[in-house]
Backbone as CSV, one residue per row, in Angstrom:
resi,resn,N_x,N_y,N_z,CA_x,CA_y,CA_z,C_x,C_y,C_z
1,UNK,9.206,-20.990,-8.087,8.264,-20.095,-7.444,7.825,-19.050,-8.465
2,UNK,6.646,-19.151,-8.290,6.218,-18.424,-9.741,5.458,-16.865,-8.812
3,UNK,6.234,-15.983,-9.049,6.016,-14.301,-8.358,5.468,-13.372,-9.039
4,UNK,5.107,-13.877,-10.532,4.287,-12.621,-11.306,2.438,-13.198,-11.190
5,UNK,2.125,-13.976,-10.391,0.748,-13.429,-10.007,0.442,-12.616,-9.444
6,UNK,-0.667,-11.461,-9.920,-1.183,-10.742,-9.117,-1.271,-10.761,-7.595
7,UNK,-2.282,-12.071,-7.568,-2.025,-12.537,-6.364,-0.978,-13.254,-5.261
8,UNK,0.371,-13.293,-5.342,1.323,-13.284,-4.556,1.549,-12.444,-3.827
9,UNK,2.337,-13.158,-2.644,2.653,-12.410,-2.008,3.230,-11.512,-1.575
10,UNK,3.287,-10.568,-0.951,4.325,-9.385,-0.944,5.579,-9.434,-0.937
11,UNK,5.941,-10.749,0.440,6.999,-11.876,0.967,7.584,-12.301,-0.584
12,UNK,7.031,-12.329,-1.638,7.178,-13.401,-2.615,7.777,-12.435,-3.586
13,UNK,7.609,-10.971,-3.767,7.688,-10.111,-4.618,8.930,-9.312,-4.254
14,UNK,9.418,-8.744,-5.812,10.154,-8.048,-5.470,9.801,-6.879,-4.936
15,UNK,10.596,-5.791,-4.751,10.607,-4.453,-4.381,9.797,-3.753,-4.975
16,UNK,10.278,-3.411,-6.376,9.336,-2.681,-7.626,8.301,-3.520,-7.592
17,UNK,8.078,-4.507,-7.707,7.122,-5.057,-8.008,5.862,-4.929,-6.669
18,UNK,6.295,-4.677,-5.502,5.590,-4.465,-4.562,4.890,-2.851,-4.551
19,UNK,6.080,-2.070,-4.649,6.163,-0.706,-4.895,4.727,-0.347,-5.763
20,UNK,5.095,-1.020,-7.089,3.838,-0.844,-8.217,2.699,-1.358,-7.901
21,UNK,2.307,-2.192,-7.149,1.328,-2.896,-6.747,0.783,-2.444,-5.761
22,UNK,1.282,-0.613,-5.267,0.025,0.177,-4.369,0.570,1.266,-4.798
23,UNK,1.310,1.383,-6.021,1.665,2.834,-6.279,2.187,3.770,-5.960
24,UNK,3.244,3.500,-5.327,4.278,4.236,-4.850,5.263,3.994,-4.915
25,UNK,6.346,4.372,-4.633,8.195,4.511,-4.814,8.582,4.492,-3.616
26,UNK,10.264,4.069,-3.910,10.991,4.064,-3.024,10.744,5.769,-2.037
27,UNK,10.699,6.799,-2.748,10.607,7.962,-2.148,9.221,8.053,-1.409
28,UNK,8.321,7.197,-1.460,6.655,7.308,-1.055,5.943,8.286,-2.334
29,UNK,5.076,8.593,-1.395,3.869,8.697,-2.341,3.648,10.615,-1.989
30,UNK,3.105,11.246,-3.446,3.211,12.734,-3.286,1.850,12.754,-1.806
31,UNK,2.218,14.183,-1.905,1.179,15.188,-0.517,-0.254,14.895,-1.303
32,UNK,-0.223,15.219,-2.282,-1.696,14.852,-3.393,-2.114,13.911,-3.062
33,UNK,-1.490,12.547,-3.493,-1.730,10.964,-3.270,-1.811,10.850,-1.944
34,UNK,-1.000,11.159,-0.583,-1.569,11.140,0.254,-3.205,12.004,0.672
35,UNK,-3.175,12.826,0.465,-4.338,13.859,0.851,-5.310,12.817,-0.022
36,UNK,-5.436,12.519,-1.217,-6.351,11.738,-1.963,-6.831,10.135,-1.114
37,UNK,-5.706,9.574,-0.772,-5.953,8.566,0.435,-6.301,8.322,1.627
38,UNK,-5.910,9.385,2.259,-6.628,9.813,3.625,-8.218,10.039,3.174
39,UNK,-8.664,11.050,2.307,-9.953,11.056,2.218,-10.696,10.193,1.771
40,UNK,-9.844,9.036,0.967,-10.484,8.093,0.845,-10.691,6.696,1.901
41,UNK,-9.927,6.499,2.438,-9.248,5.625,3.110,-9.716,5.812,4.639
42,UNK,-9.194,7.153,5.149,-9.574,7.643,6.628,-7.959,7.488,7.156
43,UNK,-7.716,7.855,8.142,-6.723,7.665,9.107,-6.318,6.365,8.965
44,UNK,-4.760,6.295,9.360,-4.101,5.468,9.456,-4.006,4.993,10.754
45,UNK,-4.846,4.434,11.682,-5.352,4.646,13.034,-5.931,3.398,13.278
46,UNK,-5.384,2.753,14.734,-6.441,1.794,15.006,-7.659,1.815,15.525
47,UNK,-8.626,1.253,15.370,-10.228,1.316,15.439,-10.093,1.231,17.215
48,UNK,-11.636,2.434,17.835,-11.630,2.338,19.029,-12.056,0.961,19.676
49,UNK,-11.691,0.960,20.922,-12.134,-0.681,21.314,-13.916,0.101,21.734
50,UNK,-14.659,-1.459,21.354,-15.780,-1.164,21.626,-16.087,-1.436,22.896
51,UNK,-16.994,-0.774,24.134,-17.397,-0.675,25.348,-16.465,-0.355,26.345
């Protein structure tokens, strides 16, 4: 099983290797990096149902 493609799966990856692959640590991610993601990103929220 070959796990150093980019494209593998999370399932397929290690820890660090998952970790690094959205940039964050075991501890999460700073108040910065969050605040920077939220404004980019939006809420961590599911979408309203439509009608």
């Amino acid at each position: 099983m070959n796990t150093d493609k980019p494209g593998a799966p999370y399932y397929q990856r290690s820890v660090e290797e998952t970790l690094a692959s959205v940039q964050s640590s075991p501890e999460g991610i700073s108040g910065t990096e969050a605040a920077t993601r939220l404004q980019q990103y939006g809420e961590n929220a599911p979408a309203a149902e439509a009608g």
